[in-house]
N, C-alpha and C positions, 0 to 999 in steps of 0.2 A: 447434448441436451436431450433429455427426453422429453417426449408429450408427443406433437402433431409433428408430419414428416416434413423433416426439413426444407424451405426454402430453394428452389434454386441458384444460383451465385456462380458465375462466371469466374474459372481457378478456384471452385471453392471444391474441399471434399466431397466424392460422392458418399451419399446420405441415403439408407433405404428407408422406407416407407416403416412408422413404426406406431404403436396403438397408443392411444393417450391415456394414461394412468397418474390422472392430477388427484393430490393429497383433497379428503373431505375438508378440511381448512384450512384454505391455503396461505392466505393470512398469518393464521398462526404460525405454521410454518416460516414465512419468510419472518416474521417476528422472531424468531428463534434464531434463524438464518443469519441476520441482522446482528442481534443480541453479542454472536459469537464474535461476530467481524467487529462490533463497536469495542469489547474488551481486548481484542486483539490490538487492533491498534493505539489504543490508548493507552498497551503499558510496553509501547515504543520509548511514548514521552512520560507517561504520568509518574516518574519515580525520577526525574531531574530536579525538581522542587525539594525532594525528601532527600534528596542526596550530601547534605552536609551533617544534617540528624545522623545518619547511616554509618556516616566516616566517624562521628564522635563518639557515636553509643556502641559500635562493633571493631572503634579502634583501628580504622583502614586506612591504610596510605595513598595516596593522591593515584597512584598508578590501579590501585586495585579498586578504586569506587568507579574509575572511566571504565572496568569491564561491567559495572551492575548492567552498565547501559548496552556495550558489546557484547557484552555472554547473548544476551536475550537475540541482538540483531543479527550477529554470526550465525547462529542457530535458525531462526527464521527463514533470511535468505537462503543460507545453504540446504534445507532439508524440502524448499517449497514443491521444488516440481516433483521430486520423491513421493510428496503428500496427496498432488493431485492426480498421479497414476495409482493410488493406492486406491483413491477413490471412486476409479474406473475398475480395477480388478478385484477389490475387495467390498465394494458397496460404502455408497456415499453418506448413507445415516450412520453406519457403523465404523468409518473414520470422524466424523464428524462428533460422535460422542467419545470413541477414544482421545481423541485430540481435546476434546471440551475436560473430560478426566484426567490426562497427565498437564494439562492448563493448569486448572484447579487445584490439582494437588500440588502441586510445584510452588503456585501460591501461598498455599498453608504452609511449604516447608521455608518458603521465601519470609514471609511475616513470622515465624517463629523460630528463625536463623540467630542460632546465639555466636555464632562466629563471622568473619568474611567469606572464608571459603566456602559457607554451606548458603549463604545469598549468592551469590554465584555462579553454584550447582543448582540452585532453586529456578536463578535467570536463564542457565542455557536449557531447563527443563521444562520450563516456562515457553521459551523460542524452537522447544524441538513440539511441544503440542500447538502451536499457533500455528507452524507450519503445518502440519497433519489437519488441523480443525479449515485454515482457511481459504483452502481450495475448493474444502468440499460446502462453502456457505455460499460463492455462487453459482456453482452446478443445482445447489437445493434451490436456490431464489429462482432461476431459469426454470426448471422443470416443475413450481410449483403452480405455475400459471399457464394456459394456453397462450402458443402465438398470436401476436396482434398488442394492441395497447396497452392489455394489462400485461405484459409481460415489460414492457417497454417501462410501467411504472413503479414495477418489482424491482428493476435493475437500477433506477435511481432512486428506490431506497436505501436500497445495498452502497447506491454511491454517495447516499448524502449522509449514512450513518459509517461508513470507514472513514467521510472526511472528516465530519463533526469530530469523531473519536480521537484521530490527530489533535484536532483544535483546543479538545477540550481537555487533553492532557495535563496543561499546566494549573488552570483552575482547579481540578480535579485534584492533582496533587496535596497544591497550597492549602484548597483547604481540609484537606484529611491531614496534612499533616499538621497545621496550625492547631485544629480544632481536636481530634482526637491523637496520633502517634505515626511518627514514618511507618508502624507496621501496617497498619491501615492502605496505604496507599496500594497491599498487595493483598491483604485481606478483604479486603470490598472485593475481589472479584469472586470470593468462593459462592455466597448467598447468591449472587448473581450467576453462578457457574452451575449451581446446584438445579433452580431454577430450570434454566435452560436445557439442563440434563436431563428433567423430568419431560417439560413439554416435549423436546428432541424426541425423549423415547417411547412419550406416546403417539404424537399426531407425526409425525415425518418417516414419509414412507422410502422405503430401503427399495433400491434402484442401483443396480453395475450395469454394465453392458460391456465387459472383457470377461465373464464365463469364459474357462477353459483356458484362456490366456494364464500365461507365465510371468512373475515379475524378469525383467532384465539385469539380473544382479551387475554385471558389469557396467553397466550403463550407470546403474543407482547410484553404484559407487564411484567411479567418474563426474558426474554431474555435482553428487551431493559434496565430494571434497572439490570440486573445483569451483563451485561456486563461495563456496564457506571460506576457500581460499584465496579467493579474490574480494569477499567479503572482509575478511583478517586486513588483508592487506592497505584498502581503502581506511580501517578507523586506524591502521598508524599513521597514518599523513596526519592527523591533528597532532602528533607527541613528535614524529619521525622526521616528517617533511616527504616530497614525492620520490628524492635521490638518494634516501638512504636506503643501504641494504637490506633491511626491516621492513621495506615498505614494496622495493622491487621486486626479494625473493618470492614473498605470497604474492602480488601481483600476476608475475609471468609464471609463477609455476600455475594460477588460477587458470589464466588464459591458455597454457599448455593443456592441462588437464580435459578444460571446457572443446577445446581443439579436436583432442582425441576422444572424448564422449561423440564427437560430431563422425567422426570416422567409424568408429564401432557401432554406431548408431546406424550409419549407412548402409552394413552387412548384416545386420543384425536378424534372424528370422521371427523375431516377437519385441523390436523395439521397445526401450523406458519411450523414446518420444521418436513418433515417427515423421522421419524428414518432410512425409507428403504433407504434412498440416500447412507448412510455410508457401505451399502451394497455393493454397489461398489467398489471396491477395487483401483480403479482410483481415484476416488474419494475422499475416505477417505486417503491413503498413499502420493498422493500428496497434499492434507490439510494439513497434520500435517506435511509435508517436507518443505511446503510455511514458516508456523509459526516459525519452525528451523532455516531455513537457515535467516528468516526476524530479527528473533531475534539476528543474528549476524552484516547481513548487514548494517541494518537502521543505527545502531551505528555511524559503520565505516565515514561517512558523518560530524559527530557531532565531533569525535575524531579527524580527520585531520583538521577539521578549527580549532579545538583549540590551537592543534598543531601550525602549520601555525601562530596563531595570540600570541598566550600568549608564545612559545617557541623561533619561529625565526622571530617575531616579527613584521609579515607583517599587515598592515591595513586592514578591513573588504573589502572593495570593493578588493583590490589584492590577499587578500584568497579566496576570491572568484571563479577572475580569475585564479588563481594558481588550482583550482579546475577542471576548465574546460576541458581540457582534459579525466579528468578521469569521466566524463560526454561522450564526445564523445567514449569511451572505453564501459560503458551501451548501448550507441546505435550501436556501431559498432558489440558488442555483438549479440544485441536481431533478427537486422537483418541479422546477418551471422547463427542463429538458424535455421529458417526456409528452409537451404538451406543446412543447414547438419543433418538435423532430418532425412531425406529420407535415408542416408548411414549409421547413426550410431544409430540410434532408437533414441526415447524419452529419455527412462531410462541411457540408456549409456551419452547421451548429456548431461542430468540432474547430471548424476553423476561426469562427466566429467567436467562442470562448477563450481561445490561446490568446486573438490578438486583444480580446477585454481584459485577460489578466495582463498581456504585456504592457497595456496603459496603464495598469493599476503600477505594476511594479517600476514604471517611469514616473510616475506619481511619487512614490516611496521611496526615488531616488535622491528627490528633492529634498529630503528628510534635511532638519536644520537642528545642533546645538539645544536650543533653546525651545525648541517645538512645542504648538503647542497638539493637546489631542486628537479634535476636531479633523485639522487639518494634516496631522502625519502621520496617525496613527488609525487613524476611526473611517477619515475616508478612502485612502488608498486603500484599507486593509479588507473594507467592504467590496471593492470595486477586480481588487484582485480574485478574492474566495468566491464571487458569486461566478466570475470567467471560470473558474475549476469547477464548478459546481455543472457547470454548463455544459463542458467538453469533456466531465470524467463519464456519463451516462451513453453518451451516443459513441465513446470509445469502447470501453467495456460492450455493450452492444453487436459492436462491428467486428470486435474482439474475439467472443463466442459464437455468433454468427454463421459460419463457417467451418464449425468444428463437426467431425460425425460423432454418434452419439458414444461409441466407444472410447472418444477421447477429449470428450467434454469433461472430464474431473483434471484431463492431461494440461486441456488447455484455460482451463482457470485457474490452475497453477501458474501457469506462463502470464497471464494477466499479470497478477500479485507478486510475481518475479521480476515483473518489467517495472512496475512502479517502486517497490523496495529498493531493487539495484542500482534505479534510475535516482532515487531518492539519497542512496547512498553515494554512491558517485558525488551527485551533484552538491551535497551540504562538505563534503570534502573540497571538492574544488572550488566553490564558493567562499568556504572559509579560509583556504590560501587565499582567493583574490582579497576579499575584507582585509587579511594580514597585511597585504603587500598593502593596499590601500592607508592602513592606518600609519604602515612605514615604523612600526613597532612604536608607538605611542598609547598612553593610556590615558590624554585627557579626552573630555565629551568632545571636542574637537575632530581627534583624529581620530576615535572611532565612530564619530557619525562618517567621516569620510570614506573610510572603510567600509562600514555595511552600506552605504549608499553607493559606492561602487562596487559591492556584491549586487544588490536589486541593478545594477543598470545591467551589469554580463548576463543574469537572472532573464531582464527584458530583453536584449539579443538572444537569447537563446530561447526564447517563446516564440519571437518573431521567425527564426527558423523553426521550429516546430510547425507554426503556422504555415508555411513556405512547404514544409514537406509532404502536410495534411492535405495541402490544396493538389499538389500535384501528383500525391503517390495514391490517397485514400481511395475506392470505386468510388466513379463516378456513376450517375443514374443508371446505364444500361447494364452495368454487371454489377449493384451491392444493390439491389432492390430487396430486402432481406421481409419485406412486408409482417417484422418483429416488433414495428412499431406503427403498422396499419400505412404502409407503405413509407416508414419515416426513413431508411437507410438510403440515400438517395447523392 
């Protein structure tokens, strides 16, 4: 991060003293910053809804419309950490509007795709600029504000607009596509890209800190197929299962790859990512807390619309909105963070959020048949999103915290790596347990029993995240990061 010289932090990077060079509106800036990160992750989900229009009007087969959704997320994951060392060695406005550009354009070629293959090619062009753009939107949020509160408030806007924009995916879809055409669902981001494009390139000030530094071609390319690899592998388990060969091979060749990036990495004289970051105990404890808790949340999203539509039988555009709420519960969350990190530290909040969502999603395990809103849908799904809402600000926080300024675009890569990964994983494995749950059944019966024994593994595994936050996170005397006016505690 750039601005004021780093914090001190016990195992954290050392950090030189460095001059504060905050944009004249910084605001506008993080609005911008934001902007990027809110279309990014909304066309995760926001082309689920559109995806039956898609198969009819471009004539695609069942196997080729499950990639609209993978092309985009193989791409994303695999190219993240690639994106945010570019944005240490190449300058973080000028990946940031590259990345905002091949977005955009991919868009247009994705809405005016007259075949399957060229949606597709439009998706994974689409997931190679998200990667590229979305490292460098929290290195911009961080460096747009001075140390102390308002930075602390920067950071959960950054988190309560990548959450909202998950949430808001399925509304979002429904009704572009009800109202105007599935192209829409990929055309709505251009105006909004364009937009962003302009402000980016006037008020956001261009900031690297790796001058003279080399990219690590071997590392790039090690990381970037071994992640993409392990990426591939995870969405066949929805078609494959875990034990087929299809699903093993990318797997362990992922984790090979990932293996030997770690080893080249170790000798390397201008590392892609250097091993010391994980030195920081900030650092690396809130990486692997993001990936936990990601791999429970992301789910959660996926399992109440299904709920919602295949159980109590609502339309896509009304799960949507039945959704909403627990959309405004993420934001009501991320921004009530910043404002109680000061009184209960980082860790405590952190911990304190995990076990709120783990109530909520024992809540939403009780899901019944016949449910009604109120009570299975409206208030678990409140009580869940505002716990995420709580413990995504003071992670991220704790996350960048720690990083020197050289490898602050490196390590809000690794952020957005640890959530997506974590995310992915866990809606794979979640959707075997549901399966087994339902015991291959498709009345409202056995697939309430099934997503409701997804939400209870969901609540165990927050409950350890919980467990991990408490006892791995710093404690007061080494994460006093004074990023949130003494909130990292």
């Amino acid at each position: 991060m750039t601005g004021m010289a780093q914090p001190r932090i016990e195992n954290a990077v050392s950090v030189p003293a460095a001059a504060p060079q905050l944009p004249a509106r910084p605001w506008a800036v993080i609005l911008a910053a934001c902007a990027g990160t809110f279309l990014v992750v909304l066309d995760v989900s926001v082309v689920n809804v559109a995806l039956p229009s898609m198969r009819s009007d471009l004539a695609m087969s069942a196997l080729a419309l499950q990639w609209v959704v993978n092309a985009y997320s193989i791409a994303f994951s695999g190219f993240m950490l690639l994106g945010g060392r570019a944005a240490d060695l190449f300058g973080r406005k000028r990946m940031f509007l590259l990345g905002l550009a091949v977005f955009t354009l991919a868009s247009v070629a994705g809405g005016l795709a007259q075949e399957g293959w060229q949606l597709l090619a439009a998706r994974a062009a689409q997931g190679l600029g998200a990667a590229v753009l979305s490292p460098a939107t929290l290195t911009i949020v961080t460096s747009a504000v001075p140390e102390g509160s308002a930075r602390t408030r920067a950071i959960g806007t950054w988190s309560a607009v990548g959450a909202g924009g998950g949430a808001a995916g399925g509304l979002v879809g429904g009704l572009l596509t009800d109202l105007l055409d599935w192209r829409w669902v990929l055309l709505i981001n251009v105006p909004v890209g364009v937009a962003v494009l302009i402000v980016g390139a006037l008020w956001i000030p261009e900031a690297r800190s790796g001058a003279g530094r080399r990219l690590d071609l071997p590392g790039a390319v090690l990381v970037t197929t071994g992640l993409a690899a392990f990426a591939y592998g995870v969405v066949q388990t929805e078609q494959a299962g875990w034990a087929a060969a299809r699903t093993l091979v990318p797997l362990l060749g992922g984790v090979l790859l990932l293996a030997a990036f770690v080893a080249v990495e170790s000798r390397a004289r201008e590392p892609l990512m250097p091993l010391k970051v994980f030195r920081s105990r900030a650092v690396a404890s809130a990486n692997v807390a993001l990936f936990v808790v990601g791999s429970a949340t992301f789910a959660s999203w996926f399992f109440m619309t299904l709920y919602a539509q295949n159980v109590l039988g609502y339309a896509p555009l009304a799960a949507g909105a039945a959704l909403m709420p627990s959309s405004a519960g993420v934001i009501l969350g991320a921004k009530l963070a910043p404002r109680l990190m000061p009184a209960l530290g980082a860790r405590r909040l952190a911990v304190g959020g995990a076990l709120l969502t783990a109530t909520g999603f024992a809540w939403q395990s009780l899901m019944d048949p016949d449910g009604a809103y109120l009570t299975d849908v409206l208030g678990p799904g409140i009580l869940m999103m505002t716990g995420v809402g709580l413990l995504l600000t003071p992670l991220a926080a704790m996350a960048t915290s720690g990083a020197a300024p050289g490898d602050a675009g490196l390590v809000s890569g690794l952020v957005n790596t640890s959530r997506t990964m974590g995310g992915a994983v866990g809606l794979a494995v979640l959707s075997t347990v549901a399966a087994a749950g339902a015991a291959g059944a498709a009345t409202p019966e056995a697939l309430t029993a099934g997503y409701a024994l997804a939400f209870r593994t969901g609540a165990g595994v927050l409950l350890a995240a919980a467990l991990l936050m408490l006892l791995w996170l710093p404690r007061p005397a080494t994460a006093a990061t004074r990023a949130a006016g003494g909130a990292v505690r």
